[in-house]
C-alpha positions as CSV (number, residue, x, y, z in Angstrom):
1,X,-9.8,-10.7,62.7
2,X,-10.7,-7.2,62.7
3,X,-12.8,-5.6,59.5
4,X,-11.0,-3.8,57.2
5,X,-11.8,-1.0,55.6
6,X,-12.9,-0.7,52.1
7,X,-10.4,-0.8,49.6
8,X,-9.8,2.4,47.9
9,X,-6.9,2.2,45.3
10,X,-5.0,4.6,43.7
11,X,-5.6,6.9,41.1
12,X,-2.1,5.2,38.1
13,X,-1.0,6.2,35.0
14,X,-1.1,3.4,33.2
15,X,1.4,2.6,30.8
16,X,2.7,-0.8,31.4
17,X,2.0,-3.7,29.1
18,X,-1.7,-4.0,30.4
19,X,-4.2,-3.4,32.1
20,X,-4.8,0.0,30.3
21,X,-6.8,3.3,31.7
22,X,-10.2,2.6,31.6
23,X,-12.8,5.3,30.5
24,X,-15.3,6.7,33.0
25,X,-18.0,5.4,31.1
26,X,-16.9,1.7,31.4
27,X,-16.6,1.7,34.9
28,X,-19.8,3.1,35.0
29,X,-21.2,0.6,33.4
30,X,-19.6,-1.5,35.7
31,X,-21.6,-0.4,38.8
32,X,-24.9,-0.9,37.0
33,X,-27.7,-3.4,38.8
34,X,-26.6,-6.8,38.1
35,X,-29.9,-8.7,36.7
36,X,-30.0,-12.3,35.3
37,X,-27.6,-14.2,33.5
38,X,-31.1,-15.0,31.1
39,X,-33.1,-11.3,31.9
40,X,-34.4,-10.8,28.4
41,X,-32.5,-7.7,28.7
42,X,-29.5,-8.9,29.5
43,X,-29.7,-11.3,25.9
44,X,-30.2,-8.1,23.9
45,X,-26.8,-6.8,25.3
46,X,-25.5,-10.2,24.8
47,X,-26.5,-10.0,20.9
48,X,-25.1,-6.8,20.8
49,X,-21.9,-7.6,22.2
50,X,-21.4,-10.4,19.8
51,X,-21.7,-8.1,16.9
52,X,-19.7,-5.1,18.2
53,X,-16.9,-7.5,18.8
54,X,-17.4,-9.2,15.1
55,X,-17.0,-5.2,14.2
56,X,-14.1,-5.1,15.9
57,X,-12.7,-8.5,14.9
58,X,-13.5,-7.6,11.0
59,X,-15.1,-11.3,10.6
60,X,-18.6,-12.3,10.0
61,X,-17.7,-15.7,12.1
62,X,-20.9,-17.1,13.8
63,X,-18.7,-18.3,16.7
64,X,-17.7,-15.0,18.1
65,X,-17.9,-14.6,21.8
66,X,-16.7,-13.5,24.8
67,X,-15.3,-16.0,27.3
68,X,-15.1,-16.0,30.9
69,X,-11.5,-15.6,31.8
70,X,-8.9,-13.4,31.2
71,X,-6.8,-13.5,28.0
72,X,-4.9,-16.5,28.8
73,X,-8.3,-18.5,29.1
74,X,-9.0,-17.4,25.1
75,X,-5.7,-19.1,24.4
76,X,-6.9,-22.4,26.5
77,X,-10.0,-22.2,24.2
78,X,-8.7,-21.7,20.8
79,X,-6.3,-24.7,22.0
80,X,-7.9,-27.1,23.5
81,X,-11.3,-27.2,20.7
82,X,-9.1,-27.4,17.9
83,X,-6.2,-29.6,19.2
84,X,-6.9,-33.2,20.5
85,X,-3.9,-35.3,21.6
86,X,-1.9,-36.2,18.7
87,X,-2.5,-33.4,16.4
88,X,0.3,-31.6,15.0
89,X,0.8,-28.0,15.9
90,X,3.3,-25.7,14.2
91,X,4.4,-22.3,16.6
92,X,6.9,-19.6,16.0
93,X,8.2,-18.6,19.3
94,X,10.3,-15.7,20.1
95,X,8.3,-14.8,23.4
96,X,7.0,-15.6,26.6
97,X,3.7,-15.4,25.1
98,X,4.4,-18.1,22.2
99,X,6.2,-19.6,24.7
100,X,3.0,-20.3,26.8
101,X,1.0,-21.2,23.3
102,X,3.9,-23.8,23.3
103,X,3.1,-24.9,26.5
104,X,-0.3,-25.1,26.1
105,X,-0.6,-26.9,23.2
106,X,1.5,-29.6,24.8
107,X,-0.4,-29.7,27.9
108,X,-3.5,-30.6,25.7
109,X,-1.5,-33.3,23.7
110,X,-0.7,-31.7,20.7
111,X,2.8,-32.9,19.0
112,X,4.4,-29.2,18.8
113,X,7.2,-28.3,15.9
114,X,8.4,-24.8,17.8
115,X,10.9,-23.2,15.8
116,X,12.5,-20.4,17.9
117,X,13.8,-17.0,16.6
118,X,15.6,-13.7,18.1
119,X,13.5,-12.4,20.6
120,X,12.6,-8.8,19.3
121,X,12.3,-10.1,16.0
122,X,9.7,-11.5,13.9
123,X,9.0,-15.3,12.7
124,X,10.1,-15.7,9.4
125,X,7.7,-18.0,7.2
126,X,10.7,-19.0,5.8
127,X,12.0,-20.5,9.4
128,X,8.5,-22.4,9.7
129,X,8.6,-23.7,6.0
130,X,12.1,-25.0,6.8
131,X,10.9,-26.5,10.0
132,X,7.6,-28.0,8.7
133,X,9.9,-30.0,5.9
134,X,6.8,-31.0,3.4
135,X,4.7,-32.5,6.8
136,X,1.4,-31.5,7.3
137,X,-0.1,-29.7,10.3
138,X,-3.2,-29.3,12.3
139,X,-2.5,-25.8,13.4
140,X,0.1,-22.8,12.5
141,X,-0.3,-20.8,15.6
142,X,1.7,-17.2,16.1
143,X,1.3,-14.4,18.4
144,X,0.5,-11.0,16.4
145,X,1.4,-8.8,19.3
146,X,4.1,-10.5,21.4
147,X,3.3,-8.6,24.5
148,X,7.2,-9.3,25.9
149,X,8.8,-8.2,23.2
150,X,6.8,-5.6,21.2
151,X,7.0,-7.2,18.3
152,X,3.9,-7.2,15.8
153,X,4.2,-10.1,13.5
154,X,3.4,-10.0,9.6
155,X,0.0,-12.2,9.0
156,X,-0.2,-13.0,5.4
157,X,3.4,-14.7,5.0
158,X,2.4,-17.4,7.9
159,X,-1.5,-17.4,6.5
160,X,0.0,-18.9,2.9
161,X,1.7,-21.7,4.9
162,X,-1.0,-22.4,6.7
163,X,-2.8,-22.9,3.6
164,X,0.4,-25.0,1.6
165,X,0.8,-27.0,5.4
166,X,-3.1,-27.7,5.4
167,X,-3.6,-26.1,8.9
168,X,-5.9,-24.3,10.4
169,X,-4.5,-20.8,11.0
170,X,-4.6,-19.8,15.1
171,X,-3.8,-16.1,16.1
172,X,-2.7,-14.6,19.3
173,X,-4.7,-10.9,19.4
174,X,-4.2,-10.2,23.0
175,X,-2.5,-6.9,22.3
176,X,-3.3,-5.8,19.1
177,X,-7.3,-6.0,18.6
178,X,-8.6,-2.6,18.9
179,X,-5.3,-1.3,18.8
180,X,-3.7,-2.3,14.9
181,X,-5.4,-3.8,12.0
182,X,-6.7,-7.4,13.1
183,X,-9.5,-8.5,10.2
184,X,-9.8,-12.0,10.8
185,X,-12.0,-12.5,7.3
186,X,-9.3,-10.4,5.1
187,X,-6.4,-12.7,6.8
188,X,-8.3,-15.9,6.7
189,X,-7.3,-16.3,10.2
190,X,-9.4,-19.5,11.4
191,X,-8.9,-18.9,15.1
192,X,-8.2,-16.0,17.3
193,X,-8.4,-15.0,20.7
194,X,-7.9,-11.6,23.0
195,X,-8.5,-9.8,26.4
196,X,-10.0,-7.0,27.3
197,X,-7.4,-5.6,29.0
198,X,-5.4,-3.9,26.6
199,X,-6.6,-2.1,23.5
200,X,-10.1,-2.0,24.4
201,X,-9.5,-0.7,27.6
202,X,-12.2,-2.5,29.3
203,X,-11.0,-4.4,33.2
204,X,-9.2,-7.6,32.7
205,X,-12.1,-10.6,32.9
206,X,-12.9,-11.3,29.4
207,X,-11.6,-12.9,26.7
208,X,-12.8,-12.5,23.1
209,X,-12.7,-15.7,20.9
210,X,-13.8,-15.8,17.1
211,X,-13.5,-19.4,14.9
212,X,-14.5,-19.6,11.0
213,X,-16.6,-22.0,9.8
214,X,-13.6,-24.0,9.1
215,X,-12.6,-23.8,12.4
216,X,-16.4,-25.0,13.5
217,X,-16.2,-27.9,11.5
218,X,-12.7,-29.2,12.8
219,X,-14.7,-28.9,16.1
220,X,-17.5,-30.7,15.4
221,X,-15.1,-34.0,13.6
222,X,-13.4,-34.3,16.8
223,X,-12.4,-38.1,17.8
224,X,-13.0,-37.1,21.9
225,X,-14.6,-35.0,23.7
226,X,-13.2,-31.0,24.4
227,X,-10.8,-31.8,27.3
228,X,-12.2,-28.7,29.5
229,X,-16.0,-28.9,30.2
230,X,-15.3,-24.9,31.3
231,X,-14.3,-23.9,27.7
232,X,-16.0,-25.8,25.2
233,X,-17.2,-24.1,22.5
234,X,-19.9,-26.7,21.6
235,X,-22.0,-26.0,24.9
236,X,-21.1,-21.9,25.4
237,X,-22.2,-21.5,21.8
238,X,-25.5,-23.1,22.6
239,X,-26.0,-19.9,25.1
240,X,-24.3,-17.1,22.9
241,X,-26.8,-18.6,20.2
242,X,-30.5,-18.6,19.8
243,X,-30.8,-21.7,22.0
244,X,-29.6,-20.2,25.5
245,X,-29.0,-23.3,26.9
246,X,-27.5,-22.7,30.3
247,X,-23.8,-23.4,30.5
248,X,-22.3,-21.1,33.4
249,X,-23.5,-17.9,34.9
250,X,-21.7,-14.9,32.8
251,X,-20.0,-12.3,34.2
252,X,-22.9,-9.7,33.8
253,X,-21.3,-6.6,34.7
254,X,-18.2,-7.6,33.5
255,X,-20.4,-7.8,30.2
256,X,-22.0,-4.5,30.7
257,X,-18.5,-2.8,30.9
258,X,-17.1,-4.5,27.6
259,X,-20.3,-3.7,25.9
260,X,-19.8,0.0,26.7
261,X,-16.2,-0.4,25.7
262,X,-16.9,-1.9,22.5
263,X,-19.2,1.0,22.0
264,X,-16.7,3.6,22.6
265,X,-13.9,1.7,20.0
266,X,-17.1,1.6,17.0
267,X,-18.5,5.3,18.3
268,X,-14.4,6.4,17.8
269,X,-14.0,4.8,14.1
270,X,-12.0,1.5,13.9
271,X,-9.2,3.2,11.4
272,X,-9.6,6.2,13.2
273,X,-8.5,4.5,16.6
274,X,-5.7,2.4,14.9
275,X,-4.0,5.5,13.2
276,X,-4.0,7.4,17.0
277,X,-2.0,3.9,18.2
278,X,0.7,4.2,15.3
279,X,1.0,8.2,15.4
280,X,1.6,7.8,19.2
281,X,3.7,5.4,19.3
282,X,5.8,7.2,16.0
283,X,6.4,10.2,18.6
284,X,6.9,8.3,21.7
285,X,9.9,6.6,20.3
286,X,11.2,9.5,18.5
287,X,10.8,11.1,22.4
288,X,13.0,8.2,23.4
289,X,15.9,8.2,20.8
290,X,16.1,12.1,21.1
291,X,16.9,11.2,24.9
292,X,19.5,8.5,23.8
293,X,18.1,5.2,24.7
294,X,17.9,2.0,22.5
295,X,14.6,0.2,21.3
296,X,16.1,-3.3,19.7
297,X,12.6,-4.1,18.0
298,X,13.3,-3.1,14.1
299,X,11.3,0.0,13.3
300,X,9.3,-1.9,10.4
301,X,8.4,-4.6,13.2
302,X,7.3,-2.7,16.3
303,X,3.9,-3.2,18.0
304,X,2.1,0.9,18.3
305,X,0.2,-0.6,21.6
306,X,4.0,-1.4,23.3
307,X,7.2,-0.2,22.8
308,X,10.2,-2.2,24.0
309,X,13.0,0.1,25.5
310,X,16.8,-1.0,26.3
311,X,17.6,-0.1,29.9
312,X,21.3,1.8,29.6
313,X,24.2,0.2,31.2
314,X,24.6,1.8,34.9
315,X,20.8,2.1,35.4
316,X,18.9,0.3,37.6
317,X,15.7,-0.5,36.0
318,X,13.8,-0.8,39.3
319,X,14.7,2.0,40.8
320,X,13.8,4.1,37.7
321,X,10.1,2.5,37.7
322,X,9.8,3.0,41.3
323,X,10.7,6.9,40.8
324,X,8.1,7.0,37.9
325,X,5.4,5.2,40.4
326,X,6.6,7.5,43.2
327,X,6.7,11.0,41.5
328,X,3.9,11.0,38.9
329,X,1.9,7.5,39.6
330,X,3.1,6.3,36.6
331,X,3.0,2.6,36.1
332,X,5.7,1.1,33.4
333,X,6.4,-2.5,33.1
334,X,9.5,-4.4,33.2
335,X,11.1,-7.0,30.9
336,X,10.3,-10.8,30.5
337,X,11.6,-13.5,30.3
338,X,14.9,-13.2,28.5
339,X,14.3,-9.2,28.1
340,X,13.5,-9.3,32.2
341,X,16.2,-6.9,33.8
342,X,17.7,-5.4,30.5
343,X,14.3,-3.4,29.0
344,X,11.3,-1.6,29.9
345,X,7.9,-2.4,28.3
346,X,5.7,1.4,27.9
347,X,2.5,0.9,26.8
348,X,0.3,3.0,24.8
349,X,-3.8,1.0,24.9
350,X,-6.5,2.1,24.1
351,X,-7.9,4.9,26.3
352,X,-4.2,5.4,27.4
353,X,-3.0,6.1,24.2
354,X,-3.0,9.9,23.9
355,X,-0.4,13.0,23.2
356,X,-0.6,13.7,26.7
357,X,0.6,10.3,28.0
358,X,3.7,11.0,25.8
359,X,4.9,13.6,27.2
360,X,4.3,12.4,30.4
361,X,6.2,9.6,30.1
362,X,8.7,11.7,28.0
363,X,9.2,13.7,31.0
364,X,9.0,11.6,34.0
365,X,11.9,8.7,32.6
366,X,14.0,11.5,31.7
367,X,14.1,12.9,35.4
368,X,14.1,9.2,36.3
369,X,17.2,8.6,34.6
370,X,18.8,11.8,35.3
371,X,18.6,10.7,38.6
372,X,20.7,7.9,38.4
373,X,22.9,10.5,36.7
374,X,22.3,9.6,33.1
375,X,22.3,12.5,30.5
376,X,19.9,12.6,27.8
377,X,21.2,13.0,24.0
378,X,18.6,15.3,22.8
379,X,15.2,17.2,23.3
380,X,12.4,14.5,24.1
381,X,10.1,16.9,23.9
382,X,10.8,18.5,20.9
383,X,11.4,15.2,18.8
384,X,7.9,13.9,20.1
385,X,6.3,17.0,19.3
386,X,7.7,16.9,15.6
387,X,6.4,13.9,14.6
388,X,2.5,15.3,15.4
389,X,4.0,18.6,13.7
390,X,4.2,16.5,10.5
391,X,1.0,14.1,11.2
C-alpha cells in the first residue's frame, strides 16, 4: 500500500455529548517529550495529579487515581473491585448509561435488582426502596449525569438508602465532575468514577476513580481475586502510592495533558466553573423555547453540561446535524437508545461551555430548521441574551 499522508483533522465546534473543545494549553501539553513511566519527574506530576483530582472530586480518599481507559473503563473498575459474583447490586436505570452499569455488573456476577423509570426523568428513592423490599445490598449504584438523557440525578435521597440498605454507595460522574457540584466526602459517595472527556476538557484516555476507606476495606475482604488483572485497584494503587511498584506503563502524555487540565479547572475556581455550566445552560434553553422546540427533561432535573432537545415532527434530525456540521463545523449529537431519532443531545463542557457557543448554536439550528421549513416561535437571541441580562 501506498503511504498516506499525515492526518490533519478538522478544526469542530464541539457541542455533542463529548468529547468537548480542548484548550490550547492541554494539547500542548500533550506534545511535550515523553520520559519514563518511573522518571522522578514524571512521579512528581503523578502526585500532583492525584491531588488536583481529589480537588476536583471534593474527597480526601487515598485511593484516587486516574486509570488507563476511557470512562467506560472507570465504570469496569468501580464494578468489578467492589462486586464479586453473588453480591447484590441495586441500579436505577432510566438510560443507556445505567443501562450499561446494569450490564456490567452482571457480566462480573453481581445479582442486579434494576428498577427502571421514564427516561428523562430521575430515579425516585422511593422506586428503589419499593424495589429493595427490607433486603440488603452490596451496592446502590446510579448515574449522576445520564449522558442519554440529560438528566442530573439528586444524591442525597439515594445516599440515605444506601446507608438504611447497608450498601456501599457507587456513582456514575462521567458528565458532571468539573461541570456540577460532585463532592464525594459531603455525599458520602463510596465509589465514583469519570472521563476526561467531558467537563474537564482534557482528550478522551483517562478515567478518574476515587473509593473511601469504606470502599478500600470491602476491597481488601474480598473472597476471590479482582476478576481483571488490568483494573485492580490493589496492584495500581501500589504505583499511585509511595511504593511504585510497576503495574503497566501509564499513559504519560496523556497524563501531562490531564495534569494541565486539572490545573486550568483549580486555576478557574471550582464554584466559579460550575456557576458558568448552569448560567449557560439557563440561556441556551431559554434560546431554544423562544425558537419553539421542546426539552422533555423537567427544568428542576436537567444536567447544565447537556441539554436534551425534542426533534419537531416533519424534521429530519440528520439532515439538520449534517447542515450544522456542513455550514459552521458544528458538531451536535443525536439521541440514544430510546431518545435515538426523536432528540438532539447539545453539549455545553468544560472549555466549550461559553456565551459564544450559545449563540452559535442559537443561530446555526435555527437556520438548520428553517431549512427544512420550520418557523421559529420567538427571538433565540434575545431570550438567551436575557437570562445573562439578569445573571
Amino acid at each position: 500500500m501506498s503511504v498516506p499522508s499525515s492526518f490533519a483533522p478538522p478544526e469542530r465546534i464541539l457541542m455533542g455529548p463529548g468529547p468537548s473543545p480542548v484548550p490550547a494549553s492541554v494539547l500542548g501539553a500533550l506534545a511535550r517529550p515523553t520520559i519514563g513511566h518511573l522518571d522522578p519527574e514524571f512521579l512528581r506530576l503523578m502526585d500532583e495529579v492525584r491531588d488536583m483530582l481529589r480537588e476536583v472530586f471534593g474527597t480526601r480518599n487515598t485511593c484516587t487515581l486516574p486509570m488507563s481507559g476511557t470512562g467506560s473503563a472507570g465504570m469496569e473498575t468501580a464494578v468489578v473491585n467492589l462486586i464479586e459474583p453473588g453480591s447484590k447490586v441495586l441500579i436505577g436505570l432510566n438510560g443507556v448509561f445505567s443501562q450499561r452499569l446494569v450490564d456490567v455488573a452482571q457480566r462480573a456476577g453481581a445479582e442486579v435488582t434494576a428498577v427502571e423509570v421514564e427516561w428523562g426523568r430521575s430515579v425516585p428513592a422511593d422506586a428503589l426502596q419499593r424495589a429493595a423490599a427490607g433486603r440488603k445490598f452490596d451496592v446502590l449504584a446510579t448515574i449522576h449525569a445520564e449522558t442519554s438523557t440529560g438528566v442530573l440525578q439528586p444524591l442525597e435521597p439515594l445516599q440515605q438508602l444506601a446507608e438504611r440498605l447497608g450498601a456501599l454507595f457507587l456513582a456514575d460522574t462521567v458528565t458532571s465532575l468539573g461541570g456540577v457540584p460532585v463532592d464525594l466526602d459531603t455525599n458520602q459517595i463510596d465509589a465514583a468514577y469519570s472521563g476526561t472527556q467531558k467537563c474537564l476538557s482534557c482528550p478522551p484516555g483517562l478515567a478518574p476513580v476515587s473509593l473511601s476507606e469504606r470502599a478500600m476495606a470491602r476491597l481488601s475482604r474480598r473472597q476471590r481475586p479482582v476478576q481483571s488483572w488490568y483494573l485492580d485497584l490493589t496492584m495500581i494503587t501500589r504505583y499511585w502510592g509511595q511504593e511504585r511498584v510497576y503495574h503497566h506503563t501509564a499513559p504519560i502524555n496523556a497524563l501531562y495533558g490531564l495534569h494541565e487540565a486539572l490545573r486550568l479547572v483549580l486555576a478557574e475556581g471550582i464554584q466559579v466553573r460550575q456557576a458558568r455550566h448552569r448560567r449557560n445552560a439557563l440561556a441556551l434553553a431559554a434560546g431554544l423555547e423562544a425558537l419553539g422546540l421542546e426539552l422533555p427533561v423537567a427544568k428542576e432535573e436537567r444536567l447544565p453540561p447537556l441539554t436534551l432537545v425534542s426533534v419537531p415532527g416533519g424534521i429530519d434530525e440528520v439532515r439538520v446535524r449534517q447542515f450544522l456540521l456542513h455550514h459552521y463545523s458544528l458538531e451536535i449529537g443525536g439521541g440514544l437508545g430510546k431518545f435515538k431519532g426523536k432528540a438532539w443531545r447539545i453539549g455545553l463542557m468544560g472549555h466549550g461551555s461559553t456565551r459564544q457557543n450559545v449563540g452559535l448554536c442559537l443561530t446555526a439550528l435555527g437556520q438548520a430548521l428553517a431549512a427544512q421549513g420550520f418557523t421559529p416561535r420567538g427571538d433565540a437571541l434575545a431570550a438567551s441574551a436575557a437570562v445573562y441580562g439578569a445573571s
